[in-house]
C-alpha positions in Angstrom: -12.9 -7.6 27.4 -16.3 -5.7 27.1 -14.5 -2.4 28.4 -12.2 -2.9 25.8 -14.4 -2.9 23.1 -16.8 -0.5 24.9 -13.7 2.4 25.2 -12.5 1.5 21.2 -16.2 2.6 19.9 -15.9 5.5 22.6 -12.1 6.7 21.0 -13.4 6.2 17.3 -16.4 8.6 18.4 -14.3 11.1 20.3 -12.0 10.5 16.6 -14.3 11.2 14.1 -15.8 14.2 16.1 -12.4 16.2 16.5 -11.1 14.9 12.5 -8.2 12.5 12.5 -6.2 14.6 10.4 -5.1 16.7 13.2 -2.9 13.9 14.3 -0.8 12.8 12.0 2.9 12.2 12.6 4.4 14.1 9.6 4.3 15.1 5.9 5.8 11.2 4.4 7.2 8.5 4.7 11.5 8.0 4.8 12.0 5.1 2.7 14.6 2.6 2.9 16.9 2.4 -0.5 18.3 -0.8 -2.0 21.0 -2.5 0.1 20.2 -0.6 3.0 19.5 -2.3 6.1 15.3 -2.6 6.8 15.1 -2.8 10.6 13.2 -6.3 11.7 9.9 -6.3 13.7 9.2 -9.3 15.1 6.8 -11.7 14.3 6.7 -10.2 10.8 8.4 -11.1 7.6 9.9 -9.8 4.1 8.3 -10.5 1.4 8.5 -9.8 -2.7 12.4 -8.8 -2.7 12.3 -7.2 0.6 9.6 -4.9 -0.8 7.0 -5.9 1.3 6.5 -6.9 5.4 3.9 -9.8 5.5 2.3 -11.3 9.0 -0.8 -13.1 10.3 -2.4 -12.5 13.2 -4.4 -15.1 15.1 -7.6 -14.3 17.7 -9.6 -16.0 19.9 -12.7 -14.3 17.9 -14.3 -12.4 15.4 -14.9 -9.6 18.0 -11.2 -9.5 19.0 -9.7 -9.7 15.2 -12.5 -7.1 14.6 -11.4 -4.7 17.4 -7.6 -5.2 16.3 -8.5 -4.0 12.4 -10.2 -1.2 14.6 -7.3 0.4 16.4 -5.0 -0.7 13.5 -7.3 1.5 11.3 -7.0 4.6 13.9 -3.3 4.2 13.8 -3.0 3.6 10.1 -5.1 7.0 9.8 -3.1 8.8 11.6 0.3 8.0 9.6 -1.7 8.3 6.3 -0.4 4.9 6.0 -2.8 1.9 5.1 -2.0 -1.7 5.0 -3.2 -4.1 2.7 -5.3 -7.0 4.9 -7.5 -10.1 4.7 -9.6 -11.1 7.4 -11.8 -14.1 7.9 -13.5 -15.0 11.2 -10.5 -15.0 13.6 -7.4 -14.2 11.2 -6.0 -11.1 10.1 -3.4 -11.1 7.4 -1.4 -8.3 7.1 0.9 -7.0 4.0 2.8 -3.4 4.4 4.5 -1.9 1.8 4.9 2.0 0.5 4.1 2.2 -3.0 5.8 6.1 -2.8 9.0 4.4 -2.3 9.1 1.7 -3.9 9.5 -0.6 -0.9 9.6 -0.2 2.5 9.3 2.9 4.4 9.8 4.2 8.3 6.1 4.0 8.1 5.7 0.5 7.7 8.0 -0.4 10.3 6.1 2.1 12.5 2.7 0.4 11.8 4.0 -3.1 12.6 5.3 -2.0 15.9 2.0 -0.4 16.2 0.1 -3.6 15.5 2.3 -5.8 17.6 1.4 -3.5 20.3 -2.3 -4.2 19.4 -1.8 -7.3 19.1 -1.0 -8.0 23.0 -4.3 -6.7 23.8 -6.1 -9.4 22.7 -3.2 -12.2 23.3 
């Protein structure tokens, strides 16, 4: 677990040295219109009218929740795409939504995969 958190303040160095902006996936976000199908992510749920993708994430720690926020941040930067979260102690609750669109966008659906991903780090 200490190499883990010792090579996410390494990346965020290596990051803010070479400018973030020279990764990001594209120019915006493809929204999803009314009555079109949002694809599901698991462990995450619609919210407000299917507006909104809504999940909590649980940690052994502060350190790991911390370091989640952490590479969820990096990611988040490179899409140009930030979520909306709460965090106390161990608990991170996430809520994605594209204000551009009104709704949900590929981006969102991108990020939750992204944290999921995270996520089994620290599981």
């Amino acid at each position: 677990m200490k190499f883990l958190h010792t090579s996410l303040f390494i990346c965020l160095f290596l990051i803010s040295l070479i400018g973030i902006n020279s990764f990001k996936y594209s120019d915006g976000p493809d929204c999803y219109n009314a009555g079109q199908p949002i694809p599901k992510v698991d462990g995450w749920n619609l919210i407000d009218n299917d507006e909104a993708l809504n999940r909590t994430f649980i940690f052994a720690d502060f350190k790991s929740a911390f370091g989640f926020m952490t590479m969820s941040a990096m990611e988040a930067e490179q899409l140009q795409h930030h979520p909306e979260w709460f965090n106390v102690y161990n608990s991170v609750q996430v809520t994605l939504t594209t204000h551009d669109c009104p709704g949900l966008s590929t981006f969102d659906i991108q990020l939750a995969q992204a944290m999921n991903s995270f996520y089994d780090y620290f599981d």
